[in-house]
N, C-alpha and C positions, 0 to 999 in steps of 0.2 A: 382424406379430409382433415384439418385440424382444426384442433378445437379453440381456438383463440377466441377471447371473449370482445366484442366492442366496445366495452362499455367499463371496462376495467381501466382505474388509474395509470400512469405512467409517472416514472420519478418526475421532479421542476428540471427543467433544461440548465438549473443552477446546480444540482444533483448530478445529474449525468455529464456536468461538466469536468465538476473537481470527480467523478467516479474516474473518466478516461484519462484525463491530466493526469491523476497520481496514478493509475496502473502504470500508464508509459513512462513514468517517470522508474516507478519501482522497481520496472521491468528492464528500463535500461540499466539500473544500479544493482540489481542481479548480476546482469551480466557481466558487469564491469569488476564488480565485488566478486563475485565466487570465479571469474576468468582470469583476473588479472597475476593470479601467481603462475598462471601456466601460458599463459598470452601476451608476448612481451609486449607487443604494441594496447593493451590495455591498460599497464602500467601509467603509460604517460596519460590517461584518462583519469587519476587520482582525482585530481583538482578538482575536475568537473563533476566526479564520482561524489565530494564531497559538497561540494557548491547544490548538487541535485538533493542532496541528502537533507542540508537546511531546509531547501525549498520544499521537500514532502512535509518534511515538518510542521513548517508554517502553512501550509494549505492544510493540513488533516488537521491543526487546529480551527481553522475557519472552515473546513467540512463539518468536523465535531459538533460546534456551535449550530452549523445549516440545520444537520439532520436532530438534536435535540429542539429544534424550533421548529420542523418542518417533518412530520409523522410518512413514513414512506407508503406506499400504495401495500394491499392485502396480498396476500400470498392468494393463489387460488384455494378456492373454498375446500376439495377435498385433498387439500394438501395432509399427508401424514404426520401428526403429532411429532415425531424423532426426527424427519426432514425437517419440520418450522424449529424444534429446540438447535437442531445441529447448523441450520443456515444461519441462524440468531447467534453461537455461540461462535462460528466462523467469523463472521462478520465482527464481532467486538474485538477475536482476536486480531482480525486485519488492522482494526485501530489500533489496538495496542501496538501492535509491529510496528505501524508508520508512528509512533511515538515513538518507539523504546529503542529502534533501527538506529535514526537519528542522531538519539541524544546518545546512544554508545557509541555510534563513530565520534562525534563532538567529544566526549569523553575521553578517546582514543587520540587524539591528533591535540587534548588539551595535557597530556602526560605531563608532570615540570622537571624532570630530567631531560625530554626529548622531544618537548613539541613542535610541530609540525604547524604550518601557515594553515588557514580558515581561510580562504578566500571568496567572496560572491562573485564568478563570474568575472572575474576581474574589476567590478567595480565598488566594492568596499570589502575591509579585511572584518573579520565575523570576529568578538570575540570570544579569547577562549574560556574556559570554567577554571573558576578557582578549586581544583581538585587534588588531592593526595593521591602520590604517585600508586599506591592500592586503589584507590577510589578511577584513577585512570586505569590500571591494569584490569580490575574487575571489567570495564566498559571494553575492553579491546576481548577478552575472555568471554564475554555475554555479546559480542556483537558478530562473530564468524556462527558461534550456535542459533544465534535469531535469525539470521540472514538462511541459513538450510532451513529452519521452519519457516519461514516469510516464505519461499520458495515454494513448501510444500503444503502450503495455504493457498495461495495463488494458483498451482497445479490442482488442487482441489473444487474453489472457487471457478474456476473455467470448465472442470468437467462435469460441476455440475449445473452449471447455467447452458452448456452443449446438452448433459442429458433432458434437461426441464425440453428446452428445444426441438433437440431431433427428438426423442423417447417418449417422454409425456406428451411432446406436442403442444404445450402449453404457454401463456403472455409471459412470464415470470423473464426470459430473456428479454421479450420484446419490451417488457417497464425500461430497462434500463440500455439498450441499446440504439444510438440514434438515428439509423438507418431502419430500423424492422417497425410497421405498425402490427397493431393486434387487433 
């Protein structure tokens, strides 16, 4: 039997929009980012690797702005004090990532001994940052290290919205998934 509450909020369908957009998003630039040195046909995925990387960008800032304007649904009532600090402290890290991911590839491909085209998509050229070739070296340096924690945030966040799920038995998946009622 589980225990799913009816009566319990679910995130805005504008919420669980940009939630799925930018996981898939982030999820395909995982792969493409931490595969592409060992998979050569990922390589030619650069462009779009980078094109995608904008575009989390600019959404998790207009996520940012949703959910400081738009309070998310309660955690179940006898949620444990360390699980609400640690879902809380995950979760801001996730934003930080889809910021800091971003701007240090942007960083990375704006080097000025060596830079590299910004493309959108092929329909407009992105441009680049006025940065010193350190200030682009740090960004290429702080962006392979975020990208394995981005990874192991994401690994974390999925196993514990499975555990609330199968484990607990609990709505906490079902808020933000938009196939499962509660």
């Amino acid at each position: 039997m589980t225990r799913y509450s009816t009566d319990t909020a679910r995130y805005s369908s504008v919420a669980i929009a940009f939630h799925w957009t930018i996981a898939a998003l982030v999820i395909v630039n995982l792969v493409i980012g931490i595969g592409h040195e060992g998979i050569p046909a990922l390589r030619k995925l650069m462009g779009a690797h980078k094109a995608i990387g904008i575009t989390v960008l600019a959404l998790t800032a207009a996520r940012m702005a949703w959910r400081l304007t738009h309070r998310p649904p309660p955690l179940p009532a006898g949620t444990p004090q360390w699980q609400r600090g640690t879902a809380h402290l995950t979760h801001w890290a996730l934003y930080a990532l889809m910021v800091l991911m971003p701007l240090t590839g942007w960083a990375m491909v704006s080097a000025p001994d060596a830079t590299r085209p910004l493309n959108w998509f092929g329909l407009f050229d992105v441009p680049l940052l006025p940065l010193s070739g350190g200030a682009a070296d740090a960004g290429h340096s702080a962006h392979g290290v975020l990208g394995w924690l981005m990874l192991a945030l994401v690994v974390l966040h999925v196993a514990a919205a499975l555990y609330h799920h199968l484990i607990q038995r609990d709505h906490v998946l079902a808020r933000m998934a938009p196939v499962l009622r509660h």
